[in-house]
C-alpha positions in Angstrom: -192.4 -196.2 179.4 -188.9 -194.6 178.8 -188.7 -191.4 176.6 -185.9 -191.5 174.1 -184.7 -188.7 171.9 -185.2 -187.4 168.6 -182.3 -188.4 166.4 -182.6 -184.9 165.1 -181.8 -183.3 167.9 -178.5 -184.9 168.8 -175.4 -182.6 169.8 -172.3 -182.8 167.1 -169.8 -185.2 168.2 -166.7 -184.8 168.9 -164.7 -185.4 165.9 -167.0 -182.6 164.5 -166.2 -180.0 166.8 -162.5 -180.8 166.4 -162.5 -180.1 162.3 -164.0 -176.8 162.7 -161.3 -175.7 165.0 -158.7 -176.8 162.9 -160.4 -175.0 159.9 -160.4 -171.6 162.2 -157.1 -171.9 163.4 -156.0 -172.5 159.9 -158.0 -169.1 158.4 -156.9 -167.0 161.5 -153.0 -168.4 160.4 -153.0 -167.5 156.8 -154.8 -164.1 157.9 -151.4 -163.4 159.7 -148.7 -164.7 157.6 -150.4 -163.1 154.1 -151.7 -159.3 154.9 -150.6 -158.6 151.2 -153.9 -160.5 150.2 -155.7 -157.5 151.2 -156.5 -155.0 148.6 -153.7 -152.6 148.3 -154.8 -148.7 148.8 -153.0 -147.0 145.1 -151.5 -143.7 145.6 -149.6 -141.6 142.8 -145.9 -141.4 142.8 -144.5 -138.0 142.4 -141.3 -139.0 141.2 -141.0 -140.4 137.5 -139.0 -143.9 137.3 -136.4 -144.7 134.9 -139.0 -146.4 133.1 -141.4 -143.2 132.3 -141.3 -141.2 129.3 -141.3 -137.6 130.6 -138.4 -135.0 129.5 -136.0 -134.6 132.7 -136.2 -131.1 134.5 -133.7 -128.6 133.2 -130.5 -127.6 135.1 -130.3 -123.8 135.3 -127.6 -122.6 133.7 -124.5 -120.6 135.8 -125.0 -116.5 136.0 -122.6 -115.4 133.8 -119.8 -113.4 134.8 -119.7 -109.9 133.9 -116.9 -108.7 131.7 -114.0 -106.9 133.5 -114.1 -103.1 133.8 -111.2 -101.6 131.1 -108.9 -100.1 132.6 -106.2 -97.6 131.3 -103.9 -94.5 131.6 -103.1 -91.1 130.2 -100.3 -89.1 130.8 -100.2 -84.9 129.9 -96.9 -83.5 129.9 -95.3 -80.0 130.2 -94.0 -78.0 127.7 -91.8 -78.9 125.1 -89.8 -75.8 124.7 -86.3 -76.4 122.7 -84.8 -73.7 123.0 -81.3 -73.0 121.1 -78.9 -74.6 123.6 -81.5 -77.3 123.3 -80.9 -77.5 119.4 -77.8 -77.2 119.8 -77.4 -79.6 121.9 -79.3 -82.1 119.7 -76.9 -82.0 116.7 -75.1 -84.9 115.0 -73.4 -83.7 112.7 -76.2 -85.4 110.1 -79.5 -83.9 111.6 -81.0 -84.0 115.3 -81.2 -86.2 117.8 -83.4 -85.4 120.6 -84.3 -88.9 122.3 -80.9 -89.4 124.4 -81.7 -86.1 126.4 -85.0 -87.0 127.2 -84.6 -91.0 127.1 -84.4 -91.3 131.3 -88.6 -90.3 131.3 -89.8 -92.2 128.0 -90.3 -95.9 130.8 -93.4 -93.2 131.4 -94.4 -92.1 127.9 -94.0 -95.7 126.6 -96.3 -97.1 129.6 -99.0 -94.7 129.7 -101.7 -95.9 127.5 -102.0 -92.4 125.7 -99.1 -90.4 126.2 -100.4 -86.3 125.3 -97.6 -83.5 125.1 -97.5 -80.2 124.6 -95.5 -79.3 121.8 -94.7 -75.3 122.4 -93.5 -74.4 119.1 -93.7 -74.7 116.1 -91.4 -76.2 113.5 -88.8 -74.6 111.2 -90.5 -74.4 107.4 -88.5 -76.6 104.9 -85.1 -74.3 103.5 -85.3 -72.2 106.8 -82.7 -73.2 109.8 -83.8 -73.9 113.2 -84.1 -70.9 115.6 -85.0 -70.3 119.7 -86.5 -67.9 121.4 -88.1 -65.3 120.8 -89.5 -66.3 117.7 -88.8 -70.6 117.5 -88.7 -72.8 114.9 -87.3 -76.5 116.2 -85.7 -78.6 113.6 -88.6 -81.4 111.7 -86.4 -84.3 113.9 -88.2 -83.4 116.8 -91.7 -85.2 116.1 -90.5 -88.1 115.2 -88.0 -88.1 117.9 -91.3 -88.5 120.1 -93.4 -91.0 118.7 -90.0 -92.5 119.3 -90.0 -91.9 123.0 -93.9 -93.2 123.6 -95.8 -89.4 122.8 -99.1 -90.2 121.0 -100.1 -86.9 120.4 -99.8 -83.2 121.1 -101.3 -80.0 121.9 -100.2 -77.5 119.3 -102.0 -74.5 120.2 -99.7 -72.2 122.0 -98.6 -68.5 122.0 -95.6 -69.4 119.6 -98.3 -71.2 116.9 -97.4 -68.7 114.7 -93.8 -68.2 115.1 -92.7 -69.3 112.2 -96.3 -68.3 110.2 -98.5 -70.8 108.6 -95.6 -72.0 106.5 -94.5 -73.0 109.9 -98.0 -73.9 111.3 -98.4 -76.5 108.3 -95.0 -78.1 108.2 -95.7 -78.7 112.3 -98.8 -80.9 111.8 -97.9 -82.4 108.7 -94.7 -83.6 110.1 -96.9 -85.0 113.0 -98.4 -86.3 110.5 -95.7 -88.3 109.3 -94.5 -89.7 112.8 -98.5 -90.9 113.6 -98.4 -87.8 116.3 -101.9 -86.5 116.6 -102.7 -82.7 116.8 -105.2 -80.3 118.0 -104.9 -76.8 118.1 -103.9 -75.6 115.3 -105.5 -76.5 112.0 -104.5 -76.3 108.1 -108.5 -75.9 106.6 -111.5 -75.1 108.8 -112.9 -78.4 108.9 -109.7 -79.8 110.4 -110.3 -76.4 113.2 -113.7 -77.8 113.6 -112.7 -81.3 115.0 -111.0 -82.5 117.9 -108.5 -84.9 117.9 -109.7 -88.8 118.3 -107.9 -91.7 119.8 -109.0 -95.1 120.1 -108.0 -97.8 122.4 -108.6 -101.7 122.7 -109.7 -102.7 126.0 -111.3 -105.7 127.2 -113.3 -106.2 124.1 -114.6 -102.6 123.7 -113.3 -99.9 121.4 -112.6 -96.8 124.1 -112.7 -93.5 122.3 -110.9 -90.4 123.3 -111.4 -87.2 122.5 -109.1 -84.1 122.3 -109.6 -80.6 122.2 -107.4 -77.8 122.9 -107.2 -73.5 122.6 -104.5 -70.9 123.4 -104.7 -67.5 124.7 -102.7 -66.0 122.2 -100.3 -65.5 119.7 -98.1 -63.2 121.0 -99.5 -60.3 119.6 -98.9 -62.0 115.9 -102.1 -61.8 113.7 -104.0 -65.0 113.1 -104.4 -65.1 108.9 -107.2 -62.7 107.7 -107.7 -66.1 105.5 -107.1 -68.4 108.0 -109.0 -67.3 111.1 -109.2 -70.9 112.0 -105.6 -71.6 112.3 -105.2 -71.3 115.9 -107.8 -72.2 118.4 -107.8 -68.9 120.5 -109.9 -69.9 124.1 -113.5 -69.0 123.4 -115.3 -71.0 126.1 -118.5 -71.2 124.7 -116.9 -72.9 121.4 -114.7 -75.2 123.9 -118.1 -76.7 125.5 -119.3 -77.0 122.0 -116.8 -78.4 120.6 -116.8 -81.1 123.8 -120.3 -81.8 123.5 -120.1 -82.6 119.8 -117.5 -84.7 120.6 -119.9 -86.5 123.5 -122.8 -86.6 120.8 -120.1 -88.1 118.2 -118.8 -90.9 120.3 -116.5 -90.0 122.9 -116.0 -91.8 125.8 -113.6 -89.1 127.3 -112.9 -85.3 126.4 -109.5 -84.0 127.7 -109.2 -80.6 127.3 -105.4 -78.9 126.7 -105.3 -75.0 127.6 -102.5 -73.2 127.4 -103.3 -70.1 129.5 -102.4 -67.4 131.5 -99.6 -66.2 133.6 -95.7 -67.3 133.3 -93.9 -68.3 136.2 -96.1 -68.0 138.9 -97.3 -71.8 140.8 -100.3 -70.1 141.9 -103.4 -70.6 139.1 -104.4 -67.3 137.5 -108.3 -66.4 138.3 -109.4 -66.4 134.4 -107.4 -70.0 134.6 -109.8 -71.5 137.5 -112.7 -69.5 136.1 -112.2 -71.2 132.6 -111.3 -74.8 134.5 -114.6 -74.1 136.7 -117.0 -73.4 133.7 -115.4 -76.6 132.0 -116.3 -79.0 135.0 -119.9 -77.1 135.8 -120.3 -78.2 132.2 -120.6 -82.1 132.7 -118.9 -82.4 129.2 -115.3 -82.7 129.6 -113.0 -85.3 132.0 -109.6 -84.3 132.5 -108.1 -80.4 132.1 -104.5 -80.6 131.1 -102.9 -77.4 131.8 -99.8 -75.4 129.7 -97.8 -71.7 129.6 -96.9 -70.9 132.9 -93.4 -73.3 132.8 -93.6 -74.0 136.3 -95.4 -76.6 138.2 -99.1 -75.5 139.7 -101.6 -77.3 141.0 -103.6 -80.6 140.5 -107.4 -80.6 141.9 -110.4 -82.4 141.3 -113.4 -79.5 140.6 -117.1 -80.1 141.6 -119.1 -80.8 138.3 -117.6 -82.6 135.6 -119.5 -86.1 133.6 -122.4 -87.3 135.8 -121.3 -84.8 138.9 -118.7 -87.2 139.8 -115.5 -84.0 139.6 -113.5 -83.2 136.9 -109.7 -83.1 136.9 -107.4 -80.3 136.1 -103.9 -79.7 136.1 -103.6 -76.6 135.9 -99.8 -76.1 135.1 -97.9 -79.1 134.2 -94.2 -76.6 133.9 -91.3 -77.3 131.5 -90.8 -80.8 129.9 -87.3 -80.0 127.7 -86.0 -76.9 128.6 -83.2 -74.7 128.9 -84.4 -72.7 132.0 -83.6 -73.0 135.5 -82.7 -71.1 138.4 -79.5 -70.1 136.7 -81.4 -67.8 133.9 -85.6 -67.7 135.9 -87.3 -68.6 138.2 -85.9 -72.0 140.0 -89.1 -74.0 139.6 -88.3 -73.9 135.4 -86.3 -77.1 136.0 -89.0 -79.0 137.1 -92.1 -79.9 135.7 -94.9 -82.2 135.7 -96.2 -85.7 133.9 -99.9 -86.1 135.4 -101.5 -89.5 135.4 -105.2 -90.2 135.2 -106.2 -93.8 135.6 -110.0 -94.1 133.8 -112.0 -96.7 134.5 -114.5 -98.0 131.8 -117.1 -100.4 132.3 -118.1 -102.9 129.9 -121.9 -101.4 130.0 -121.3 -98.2 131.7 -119.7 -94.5 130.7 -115.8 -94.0 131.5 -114.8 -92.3 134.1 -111.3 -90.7 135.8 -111.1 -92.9 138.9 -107.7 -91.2 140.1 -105.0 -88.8 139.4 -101.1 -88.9 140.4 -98.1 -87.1 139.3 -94.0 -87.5 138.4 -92.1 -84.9 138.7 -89.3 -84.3 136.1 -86.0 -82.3 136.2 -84.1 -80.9 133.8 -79.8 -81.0 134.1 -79.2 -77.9 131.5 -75.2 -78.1 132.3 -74.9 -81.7 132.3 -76.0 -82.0 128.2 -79.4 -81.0 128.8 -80.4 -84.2 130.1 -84.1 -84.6 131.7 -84.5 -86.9 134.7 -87.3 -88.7 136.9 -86.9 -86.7 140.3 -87.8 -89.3 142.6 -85.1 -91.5 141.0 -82.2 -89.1 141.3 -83.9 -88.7 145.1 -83.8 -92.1 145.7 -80.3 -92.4 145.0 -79.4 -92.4 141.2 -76.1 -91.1 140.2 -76.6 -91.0 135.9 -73.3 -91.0 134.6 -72.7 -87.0 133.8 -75.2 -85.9 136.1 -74.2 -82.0 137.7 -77.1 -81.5 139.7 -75.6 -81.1 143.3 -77.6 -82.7 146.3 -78.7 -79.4 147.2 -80.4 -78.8 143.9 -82.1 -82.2 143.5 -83.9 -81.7 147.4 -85.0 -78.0 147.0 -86.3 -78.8 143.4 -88.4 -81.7 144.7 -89.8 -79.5 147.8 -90.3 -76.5 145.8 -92.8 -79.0 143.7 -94.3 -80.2 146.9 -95.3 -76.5 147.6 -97.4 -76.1 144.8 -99.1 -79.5 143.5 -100.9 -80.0 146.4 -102.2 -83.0 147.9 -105.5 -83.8 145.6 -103.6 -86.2 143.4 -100.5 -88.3 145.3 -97.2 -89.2 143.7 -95.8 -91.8 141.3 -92.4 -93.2 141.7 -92.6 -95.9 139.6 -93.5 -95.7 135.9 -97.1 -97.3 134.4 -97.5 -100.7 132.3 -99.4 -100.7 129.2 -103.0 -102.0 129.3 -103.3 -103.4 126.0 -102.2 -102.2 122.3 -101.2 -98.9 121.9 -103.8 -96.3 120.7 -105.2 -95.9 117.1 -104.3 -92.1 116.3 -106.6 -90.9 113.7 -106.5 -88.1 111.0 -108.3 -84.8 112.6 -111.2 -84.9 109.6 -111.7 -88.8 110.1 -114.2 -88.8 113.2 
C-alpha cells in the first residue's frame, strides 16, 4: 500500500519563498537609504544661536593711554648790573629805555617757560636820580623794561639790597610789583621774608608749581634795619633747607635756589660756595642752584644728592647779564656771561624732575651802545649793524667761557619755544 504524506508537513512553495525575499531585500534597502530613522545621540551646543536669549560676552575695552609727561624750561640769568654808562646809555630824553640794548637775547627770555634774573640793584626811591656804582640806584624803567623782554621774575637779594636803604628796597619790589616781576630776597614785612616766591605753570593738564627762594652774603658792610631784620635774606643754610622744605610740604613741585655768594672775578667756585651748593643737594629738597656775584662765568655741575638721589644742578656763577665791564676796565671774562637752561620733566603721576641742563653764552659790546649779544651768533657769522667787537675779541671771549663752564651741561645755540602759557606769578604772601 503506498504511504502518502501529511498535508501538514508540506515545504512552502515557491511563490512563498519568493515574497519573503522581496520583503528582506526591501527592509535591508530602506535600512540604507534612511540612517536618520535611528535615534539621534543629543549633545549640548556650546555656542548660543541667534535665536537664544543670553546677553552677548563683553568686548574689553582698549588700555588707555597714559597722559604725556609735561615738559618745560627755565632759564637763570647773570647779573643785571646798570651801571652809569649803562643809564646813561638808556636815556630818551622822556625816561629810560633799556629793551633795545638787551633786545638781541630776549628770543631766549621770551622762550624759556620761566625766565629767572638777577636783578643786582636796587632801584632809585621816588624824587631821588639814578646813580652807579658804588652805591646804585637804576631808574623804576628798568622792571618793566623786563617783563617786556620775557623776565618772570628776579632774585633781589644781593650785596647792593641796601644801596639805596629800605626806601630803595620797597620801591624795587613794589615796582616788580607793578610789571608782574616776582621777587625773593628781599622783603617789605616778615611774613613776605618768610615765603618763597611761587610760580605756576599749565602743562598737559596739571598745574606745575615752582618754588623760589634766594639769600645774599651781604650787604656791603651796610646794616640790615634794627626794625627790619628780615629785609634781606642773608645765607643761613639751615633757614635755606627750611625754607625749601616748607616749600616741598606746601606744594612745590620744584625749589630753585638763587645765591648770590662769594668771590668777584675769579671762574673758579669759592669752597664756602661748593660747601653751601653741597649741603643744598645732600639735602634732597631743592632742584636747581642758580648762582650770582662773582660777574664772571664759573661752572655748571650736577652734585650727588638732590630730590630722590637723582643730582642736583648748580650753576654756580652765571657772570654779567648788562654790564659796563670788560677787559677794558676788569677782568676780560666781565663781558661774558651766562643764561643756564634746565629742561624738567613732570610726569602726569610722578614728582618733577631736572632731566638736563645747557647754557648760552652772552656778550656784552660796551663801545658799540652797550648792546648785549648771543655769542654763538656773532661766532657763527653775525655782523649787527654797529657792532665793535673785533674778531679777535668775539673768539677769545667764547674760549675764555669754554675754560670754565665745563662740560657737565652742553651748549645751546638756538633759543627755546614756549611749552604752553606763560607762568602765573603770584604775590610773595599768596602761597
Amino acid at each position: 500500500m503506498a504511504r502518502h504524506a501529511h498535508p501538514s508537513r508540506r515545504g512552502p512553495s515557491v511563490w512563498a519563498v519568493l515574497g519573503l525575499a522581496v520583503v528582506a531585500a526591501v527592509l535591508v534597502l530602506a535600512a540604507l537609504l534612511r540612517p536618520w530613522d535611528t535615534e539621534p545621540t543629543v549633545t549640548a551646543d556650546p555656542t548660543p544661536t541667534a535665536t537664544e536669549t543670553s546677553a552677548p560676552t563683553p568686548t574689553p575695552s582698549p588700555t588707555p593711554e597714559p597722559p604725556p609727561d609735561a615738559r618745560f624750561t627755565i632759564v637763570g640769568g647773570g647779573d643785571v648790573l646798570p651801571h652809569t654808562t649803562v643809564i646813561r646809555t638808556a636815556e630818551t630824553g622822556e625816561g629810560y629805555d633799556f629793551v633795545p640794548m638787551m633786545e638781541a637775547t630776549a628770543q631766549y627770555t621770551r622762550g624759556a617757560d620761566l625766565a629767572l634774573c638777577n636783578f643786582e640793584v636796587p632801584l632809585a626811591p621816588p624824587g631821588t636820580a639814578p646813580s652807579g656804582y658804588p652805591m646804585f640806584g637804576a631808574p623804576e624803567e628798568l622792571a618793566a623794561d623786563l617783563a617786556r623782554l620775557g623776565w618772570d621774575g628776579c632774585s633781589t637779594g644781593t650785596n647792593h639790597s641796601l644801596d639805596r636803604g629800605m626806601a630803595g628796597l620797597e620801591h624795587t619790589l613794589d615796582a616788580m610789583d607793578a610789571a608782574g616781576l616776582g621777587h625773593v630776597g628781599t622783603a617789605r614785612s616778615e611774613e613776605e621774608a618768610d615765603s618763597a616766591q611761587w610760580y605756576e605753570l599749565e602743562r598737559e593738564g596739571q598745574t606745575i608749581r615752582v618754588a623760589q627762594i634766594g639769600a645774599t652774603y651781604g650787604t656791603n658792610g651796610l646794616p640790615v634795619p634794627a626794625d627790619s631784620p628780615w629785609a634781606v635774606e642773608l645765607i643761613d643754610a639751615d633757614r635755606l633747607l627750611g625754607m625749601a622744605a616748607e616749600a616741598r610740604a606746601e606744594g612745590a613741585d620744584l625749589v630753585v635756589a638763587s645765591i648770590h655768594c662769594c668771590s668777584e672775578y675769579s671762574g673758579t667756585p669759592h669752597p664756602d660756595q661748593v660747601s653751601l651748593a653741597e649741603t643744598l643737594a645732600a639735602s634732597g629738597e631743592v632742584d636747581l642752584v642758580l648762582g650770582h656775584h662773582a660777574h664772571v662765568p664759573q661752572p655748571i655741575e650736577r652734585l650727588p644728592g638732590g630730590p630722590r638721589g637723582e643730582g642736583m644742578w648748580v650753576a654756580y656763577g652765571l657772570g654779567n647779564f648788562i654790564s659796563n665791564q670788560d677787559e677794558r676796565c676788569c677782568v676780560p671774562q666781565t663781558a661774558t656771561g651766562l643764561l643756564a637752561l634746565a629742561t624738567v620733566v613732570k610726569p602726569f603721576d610722578g614728582p618733577a624732575r631736572v632731566e638736563s641742563m645747557e647754557w648760552t653764552a652772552v656778550t656784552v659790546d660796551r663801545v658799540g651802545a652797550q648792546r648785549l649779544y648771543v655769542l654763538s651768533d656773532l661766532l657763527a657769522g653775525a655782523r649787527p649793524e654797529g657792532l665793535t667787537l673785533s674778531e679777535g675779541q668775539i673768539s677769545s671771549r667764547y674760549e675764555q667761557v669754554l675754560e670754565v663752564v665745563g662740560d657737565a651741561a652742553t651748549e645751546r645755540t638756538e633759543p627755546p619755544q614756549p611749552t604752553g602759557p606763560p607762568p602765573r606769578v603770584l604775590p610773595r604772601t599768596d602761597r
